[in-house]
N, C-alpha and C positions, 0 to 999 in steps of 0.2 A: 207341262204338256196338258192338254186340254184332252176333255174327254169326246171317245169317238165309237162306233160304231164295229162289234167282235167284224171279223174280215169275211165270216162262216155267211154268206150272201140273203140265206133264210132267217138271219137270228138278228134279234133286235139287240141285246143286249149290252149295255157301255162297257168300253175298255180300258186302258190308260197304262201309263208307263211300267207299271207293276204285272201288267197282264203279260199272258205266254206269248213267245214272237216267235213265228218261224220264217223265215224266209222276206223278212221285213216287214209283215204285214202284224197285228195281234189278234188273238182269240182269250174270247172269256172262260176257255177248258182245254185242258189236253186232247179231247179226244174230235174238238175241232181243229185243233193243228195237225194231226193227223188222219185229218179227213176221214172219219168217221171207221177209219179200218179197223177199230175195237171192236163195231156191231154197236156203235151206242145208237139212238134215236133222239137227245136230247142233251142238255148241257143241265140238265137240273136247277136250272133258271126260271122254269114256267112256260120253256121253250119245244118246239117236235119240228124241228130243222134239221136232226138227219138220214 
């Protein structure tokens, strides 16, 4: 599998077959797969997509 793009629409960050998958799609964190209902703002990537 070739690398692609977390699914989180704001974050730039690559994903791949190792990354978290919910609902078919991947995310480079947990708490992108759960759409940010933790209160995060950020995947600690470098990133403030949420």
């Amino acid at each position: 599998m070739s690398e692609q793009q977390c699914a989180c629409p704001k974050c730039e960050c690559a994903v791949n077959a190792e990354s978290i998958e919910k609902d078919g799609q991947r995310f480079c964190c947990q708490s992108y797969a759960i759409g940010h209902t933790d209160g995060s703002a950020d995947c600690g990537h470098n990133c403030q997509c949420g």
